[in-house]
Each structure stands twice: as C-alpha cells, then as structure tokens.
Biotite code that builds the C-alpha atoms (Angstrom):
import biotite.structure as struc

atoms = struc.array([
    struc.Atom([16.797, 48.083, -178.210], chain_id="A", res_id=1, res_name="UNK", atom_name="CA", element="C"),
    struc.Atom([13.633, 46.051, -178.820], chain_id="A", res_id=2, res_name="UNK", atom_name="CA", element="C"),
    struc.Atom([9.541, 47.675, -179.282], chain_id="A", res_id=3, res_name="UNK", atom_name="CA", element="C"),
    struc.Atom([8.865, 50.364, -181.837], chain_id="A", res_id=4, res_name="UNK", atom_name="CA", element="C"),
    struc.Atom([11.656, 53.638, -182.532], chain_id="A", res_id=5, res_name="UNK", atom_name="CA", element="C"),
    struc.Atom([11.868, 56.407, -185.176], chain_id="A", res_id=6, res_name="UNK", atom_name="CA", element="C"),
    struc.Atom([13.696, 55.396, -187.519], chain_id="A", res_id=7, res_name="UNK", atom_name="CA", element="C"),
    struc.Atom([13.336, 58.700, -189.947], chain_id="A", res_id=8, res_name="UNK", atom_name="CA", element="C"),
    struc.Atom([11.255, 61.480, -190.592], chain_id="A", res_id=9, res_name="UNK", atom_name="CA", element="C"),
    struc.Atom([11.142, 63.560, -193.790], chain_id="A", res_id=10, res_name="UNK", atom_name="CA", element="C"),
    struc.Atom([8.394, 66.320, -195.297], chain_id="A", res_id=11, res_name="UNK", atom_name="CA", element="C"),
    struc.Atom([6.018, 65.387, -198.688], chain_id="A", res_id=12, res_name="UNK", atom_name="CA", element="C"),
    struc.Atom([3.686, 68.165, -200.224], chain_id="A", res_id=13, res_name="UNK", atom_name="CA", element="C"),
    struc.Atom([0.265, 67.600, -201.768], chain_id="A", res_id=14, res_name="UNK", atom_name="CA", element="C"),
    struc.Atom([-0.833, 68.741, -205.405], chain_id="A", res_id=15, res_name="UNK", atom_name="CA", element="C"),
    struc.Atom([-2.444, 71.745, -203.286], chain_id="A", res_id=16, res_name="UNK", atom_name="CA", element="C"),
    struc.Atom([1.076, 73.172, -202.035], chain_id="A", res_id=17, res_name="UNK", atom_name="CA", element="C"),
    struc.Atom([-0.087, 71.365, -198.424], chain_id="A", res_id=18, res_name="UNK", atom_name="CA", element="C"),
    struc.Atom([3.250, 70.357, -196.858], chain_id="A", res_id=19, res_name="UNK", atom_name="CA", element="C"),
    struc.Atom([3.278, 67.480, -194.156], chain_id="A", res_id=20, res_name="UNK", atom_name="CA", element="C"),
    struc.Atom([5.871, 65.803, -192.071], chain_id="A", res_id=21, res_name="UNK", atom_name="CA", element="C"),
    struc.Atom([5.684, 61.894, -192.255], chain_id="A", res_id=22, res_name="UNK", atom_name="CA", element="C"),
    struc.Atom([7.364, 59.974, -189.520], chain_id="A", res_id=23, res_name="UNK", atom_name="CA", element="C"),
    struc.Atom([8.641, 56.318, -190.180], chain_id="A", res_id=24, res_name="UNK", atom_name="CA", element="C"),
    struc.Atom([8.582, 53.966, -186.881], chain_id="A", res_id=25, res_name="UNK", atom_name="CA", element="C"),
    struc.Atom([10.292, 50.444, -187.348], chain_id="A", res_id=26, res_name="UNK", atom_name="CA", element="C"),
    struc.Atom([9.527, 47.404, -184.668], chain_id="A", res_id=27, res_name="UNK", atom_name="CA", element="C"),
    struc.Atom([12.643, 45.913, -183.937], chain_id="A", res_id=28, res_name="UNK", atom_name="CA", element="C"),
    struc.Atom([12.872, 42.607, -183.344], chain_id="A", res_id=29, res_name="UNK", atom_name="CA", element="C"),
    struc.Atom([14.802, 40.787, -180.837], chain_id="A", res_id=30, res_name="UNK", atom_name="CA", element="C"),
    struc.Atom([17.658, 37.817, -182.185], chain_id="A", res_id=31, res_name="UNK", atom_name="CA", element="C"),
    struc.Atom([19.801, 38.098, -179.214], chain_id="A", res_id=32, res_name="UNK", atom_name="CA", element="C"),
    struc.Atom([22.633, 34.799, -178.498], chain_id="A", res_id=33, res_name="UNK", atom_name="CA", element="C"),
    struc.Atom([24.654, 33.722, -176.110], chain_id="A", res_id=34, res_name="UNK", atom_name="CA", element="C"),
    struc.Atom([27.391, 36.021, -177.552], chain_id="A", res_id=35, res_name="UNK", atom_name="CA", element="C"),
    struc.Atom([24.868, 39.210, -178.010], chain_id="A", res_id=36, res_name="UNK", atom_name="CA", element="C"),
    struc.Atom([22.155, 39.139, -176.174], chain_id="A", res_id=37, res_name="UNK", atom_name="CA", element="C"),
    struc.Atom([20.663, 42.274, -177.549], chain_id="A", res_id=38, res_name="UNK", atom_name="CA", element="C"),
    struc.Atom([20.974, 41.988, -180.883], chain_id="A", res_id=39, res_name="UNK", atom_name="CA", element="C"),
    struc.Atom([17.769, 42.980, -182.911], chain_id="A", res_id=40, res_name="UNK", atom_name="CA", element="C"),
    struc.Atom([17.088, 43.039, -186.769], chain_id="A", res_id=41, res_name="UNK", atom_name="CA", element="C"),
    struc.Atom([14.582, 46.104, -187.824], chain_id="A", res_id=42, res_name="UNK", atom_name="CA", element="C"),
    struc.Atom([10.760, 44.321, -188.867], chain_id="A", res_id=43, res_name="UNK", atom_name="CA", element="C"),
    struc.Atom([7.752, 45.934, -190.604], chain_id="A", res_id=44, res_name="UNK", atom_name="CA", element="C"),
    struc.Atom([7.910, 49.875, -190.891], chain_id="A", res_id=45, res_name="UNK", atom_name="CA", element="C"),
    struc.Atom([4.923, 51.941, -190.318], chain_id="A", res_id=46, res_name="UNK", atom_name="CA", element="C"),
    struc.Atom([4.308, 55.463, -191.324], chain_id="A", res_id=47, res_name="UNK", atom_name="CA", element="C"),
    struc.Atom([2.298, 58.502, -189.864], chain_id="A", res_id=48, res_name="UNK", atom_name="CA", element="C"),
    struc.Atom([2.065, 62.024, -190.623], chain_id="A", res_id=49, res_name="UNK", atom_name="CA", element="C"),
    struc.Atom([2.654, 64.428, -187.768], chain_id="A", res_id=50, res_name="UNK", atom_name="CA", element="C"),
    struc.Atom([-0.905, 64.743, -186.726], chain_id="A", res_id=51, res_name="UNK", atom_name="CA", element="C"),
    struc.Atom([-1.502, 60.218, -186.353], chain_id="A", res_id=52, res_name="UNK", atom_name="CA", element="C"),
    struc.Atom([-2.995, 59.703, -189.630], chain_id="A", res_id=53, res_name="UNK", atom_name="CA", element="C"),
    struc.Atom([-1.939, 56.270, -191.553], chain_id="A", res_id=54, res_name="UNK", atom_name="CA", element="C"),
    struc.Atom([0.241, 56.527, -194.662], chain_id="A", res_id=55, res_name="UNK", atom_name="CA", element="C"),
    struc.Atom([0.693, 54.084, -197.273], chain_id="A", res_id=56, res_name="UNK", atom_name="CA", element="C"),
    struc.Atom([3.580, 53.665, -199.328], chain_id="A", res_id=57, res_name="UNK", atom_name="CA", element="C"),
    struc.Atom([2.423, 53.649, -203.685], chain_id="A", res_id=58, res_name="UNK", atom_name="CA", element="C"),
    struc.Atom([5.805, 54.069, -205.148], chain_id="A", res_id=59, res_name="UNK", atom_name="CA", element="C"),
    struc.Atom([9.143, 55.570, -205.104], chain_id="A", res_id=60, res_name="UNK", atom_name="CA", element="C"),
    struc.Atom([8.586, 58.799, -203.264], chain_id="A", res_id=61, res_name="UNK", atom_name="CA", element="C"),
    struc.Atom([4.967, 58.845, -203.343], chain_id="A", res_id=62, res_name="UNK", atom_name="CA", element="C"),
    struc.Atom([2.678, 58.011, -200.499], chain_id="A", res_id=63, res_name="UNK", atom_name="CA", element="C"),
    struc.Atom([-1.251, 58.014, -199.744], chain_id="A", res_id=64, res_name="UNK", atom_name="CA", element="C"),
    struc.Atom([-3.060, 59.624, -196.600], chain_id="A", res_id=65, res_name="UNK", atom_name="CA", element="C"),
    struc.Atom([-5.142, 57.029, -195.554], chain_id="A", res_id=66, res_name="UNK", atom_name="CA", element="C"),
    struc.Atom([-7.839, 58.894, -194.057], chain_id="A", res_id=67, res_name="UNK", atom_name="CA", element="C"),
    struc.Atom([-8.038, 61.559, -196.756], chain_id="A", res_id=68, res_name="UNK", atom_name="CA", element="C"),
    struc.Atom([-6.953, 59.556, -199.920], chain_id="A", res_id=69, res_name="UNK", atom_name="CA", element="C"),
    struc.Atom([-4.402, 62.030, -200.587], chain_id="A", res_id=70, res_name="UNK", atom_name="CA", element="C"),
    struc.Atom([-1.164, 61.807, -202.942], chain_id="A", res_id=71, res_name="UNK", atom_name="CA", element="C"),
    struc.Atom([1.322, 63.470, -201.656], chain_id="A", res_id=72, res_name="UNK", atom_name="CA", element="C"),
    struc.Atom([5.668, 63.885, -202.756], chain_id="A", res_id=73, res_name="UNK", atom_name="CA", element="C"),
    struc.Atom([8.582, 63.252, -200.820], chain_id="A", res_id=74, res_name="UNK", atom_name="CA", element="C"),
    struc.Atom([10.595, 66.332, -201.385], chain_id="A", res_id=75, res_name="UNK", atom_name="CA", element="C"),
    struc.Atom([14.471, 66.223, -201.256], chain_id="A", res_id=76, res_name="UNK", atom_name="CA", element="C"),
    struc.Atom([15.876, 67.671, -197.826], chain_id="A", res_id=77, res_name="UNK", atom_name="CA", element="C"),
    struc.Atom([17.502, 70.359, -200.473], chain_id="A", res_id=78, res_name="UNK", atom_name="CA", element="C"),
    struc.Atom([14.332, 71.251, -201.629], chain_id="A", res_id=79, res_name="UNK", atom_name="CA", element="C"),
    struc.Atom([12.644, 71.184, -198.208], chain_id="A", res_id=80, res_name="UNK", atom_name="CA", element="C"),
    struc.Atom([16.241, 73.882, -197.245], chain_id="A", res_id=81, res_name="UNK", atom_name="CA", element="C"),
    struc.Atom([15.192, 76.291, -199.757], chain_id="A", res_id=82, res_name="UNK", atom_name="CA", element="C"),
    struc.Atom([11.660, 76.600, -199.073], chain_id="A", res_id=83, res_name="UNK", atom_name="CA", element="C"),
    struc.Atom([12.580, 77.105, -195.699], chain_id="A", res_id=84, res_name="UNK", atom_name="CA", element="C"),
    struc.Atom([14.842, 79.909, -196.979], chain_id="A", res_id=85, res_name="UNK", atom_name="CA", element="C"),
    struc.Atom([12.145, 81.208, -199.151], chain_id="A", res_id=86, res_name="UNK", atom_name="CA", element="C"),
    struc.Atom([9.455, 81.827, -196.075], chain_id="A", res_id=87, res_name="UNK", atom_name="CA", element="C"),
    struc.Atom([12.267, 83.743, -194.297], chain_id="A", res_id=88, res_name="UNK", atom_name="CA", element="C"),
    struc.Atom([13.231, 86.164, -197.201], chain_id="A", res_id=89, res_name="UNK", atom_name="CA", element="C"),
    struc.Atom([9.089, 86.445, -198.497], chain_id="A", res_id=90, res_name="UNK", atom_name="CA", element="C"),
    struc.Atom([8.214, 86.855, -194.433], chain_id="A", res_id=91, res_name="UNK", atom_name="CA", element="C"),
    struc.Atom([11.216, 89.463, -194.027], chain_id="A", res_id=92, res_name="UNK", atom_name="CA", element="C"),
    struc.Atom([10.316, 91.144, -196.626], chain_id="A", res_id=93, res_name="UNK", atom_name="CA", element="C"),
    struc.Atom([6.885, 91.746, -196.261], chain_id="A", res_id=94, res_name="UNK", atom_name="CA", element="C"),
    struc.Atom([7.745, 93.012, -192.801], chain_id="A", res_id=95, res_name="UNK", atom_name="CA", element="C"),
    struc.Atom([10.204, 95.746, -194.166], chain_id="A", res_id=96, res_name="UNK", atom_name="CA", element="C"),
    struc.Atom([7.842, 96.526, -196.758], chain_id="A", res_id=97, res_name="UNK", atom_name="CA", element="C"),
    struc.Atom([4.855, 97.369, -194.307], chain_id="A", res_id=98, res_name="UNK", atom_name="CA", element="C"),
    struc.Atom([7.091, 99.234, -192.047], chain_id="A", res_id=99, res_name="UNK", atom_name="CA", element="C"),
    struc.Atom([8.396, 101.427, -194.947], chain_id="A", res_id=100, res_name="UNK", atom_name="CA", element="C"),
    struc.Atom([4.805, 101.830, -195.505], chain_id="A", res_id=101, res_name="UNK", atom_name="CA", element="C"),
    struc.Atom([3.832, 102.899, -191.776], chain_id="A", res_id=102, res_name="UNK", atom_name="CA", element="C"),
    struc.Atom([7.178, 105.572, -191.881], chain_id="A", res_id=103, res_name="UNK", atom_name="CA", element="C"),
    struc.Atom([5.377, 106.966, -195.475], chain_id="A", res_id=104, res_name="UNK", atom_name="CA", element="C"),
    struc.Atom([2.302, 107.609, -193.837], chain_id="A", res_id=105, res_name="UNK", atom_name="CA", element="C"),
    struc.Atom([3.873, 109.253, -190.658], chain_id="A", res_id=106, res_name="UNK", atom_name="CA", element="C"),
    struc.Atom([5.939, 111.104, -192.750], chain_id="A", res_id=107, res_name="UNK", atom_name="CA", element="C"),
    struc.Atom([2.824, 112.320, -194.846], chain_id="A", res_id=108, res_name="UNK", atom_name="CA", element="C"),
    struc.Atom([1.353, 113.442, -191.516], chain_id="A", res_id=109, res_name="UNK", atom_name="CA", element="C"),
    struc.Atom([3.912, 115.556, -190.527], chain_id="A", res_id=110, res_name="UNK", atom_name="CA", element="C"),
])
C-alpha cells in the first residue's frame, strides 16, 4: 500500500485539563522488486489533532499545537481507560442524584 495511512492515534491533555486526540499519518514509500512488487518502507510521519491542526513532536511524550503553541501530554491508554470510567460513574451519578432530588420534592408535595 503506497500514499499516506494512519498509522496510530492516541489522546494528550493540556496543563488546562483540555484533552485532544492526535492522529499520526505515515507516507509509505514504494521499494517494490521483481520478487515483491509492493513492498513499501514507512517515510516521514506527520501528526494532527482531530480537528486538522499541525503538531510537533518536543520530546518523549510531549508535543506542541502548532497553531496555538500549546504543550500538551501523551497519556497512557490506562490512564485514558480510567478517565473514561470516571465520566461514566461522575455522569451516573449526578443523574441518580438529581432524580432522588425530583422524587424529594414530589414527595414533599404530596
């Protein structure tokens, strides 16, 4: 397979709690031979965030929004689990809470 592909995708959060999801595109470059004509070896990466804005790698899990000038962390795919976890249980429970609230007030009414 020859042109651009996603090669991987993974989330990074700002100082400011922002989370965004980067995408990593490789251009793949064709070395095909008599014996395998479609060989390809993987060239220069290039990253985006979700929305099309540029991201530059700084170091070893840290990257810069280009058009912002923004540091932001790769987090671990653990970490990224449990915060997934976390909005479910603080969403679910906020949800019980108000409706024990709304059956208090009806209650109160009666």
């Amino acid at each position: 397979m020859t042109g651009v592909v996603k090669t991987d995708k993974f989330v990074v959060v700002a100082d400011d709690g922002e989370s965004l999801l980067i995408i990593e595109y490789t251009d793949m470059i064709p070395t095909g031979e008599l014996f395998d004509p479609f060989r390809t070896i993987p060239g220069q990466k290039t990253l985006l965030t979700s929305r099309g804005q540029h991201v530059n790698y700084r170091d070893y899990g840290t990257y810069e929004i280009v058009e912002s000038g923004k540091i932001v962390r790769k987090i671990s795919r653990w970490t990224s689990y449990k915060l997934k976890w976390i909005r479910f249980f603080t969403t679910r429970t906020i949800i019980e809470a108000d409706a024990a609230n709304r059956a208090a007030d009806l209650s109160k009414d009666l």
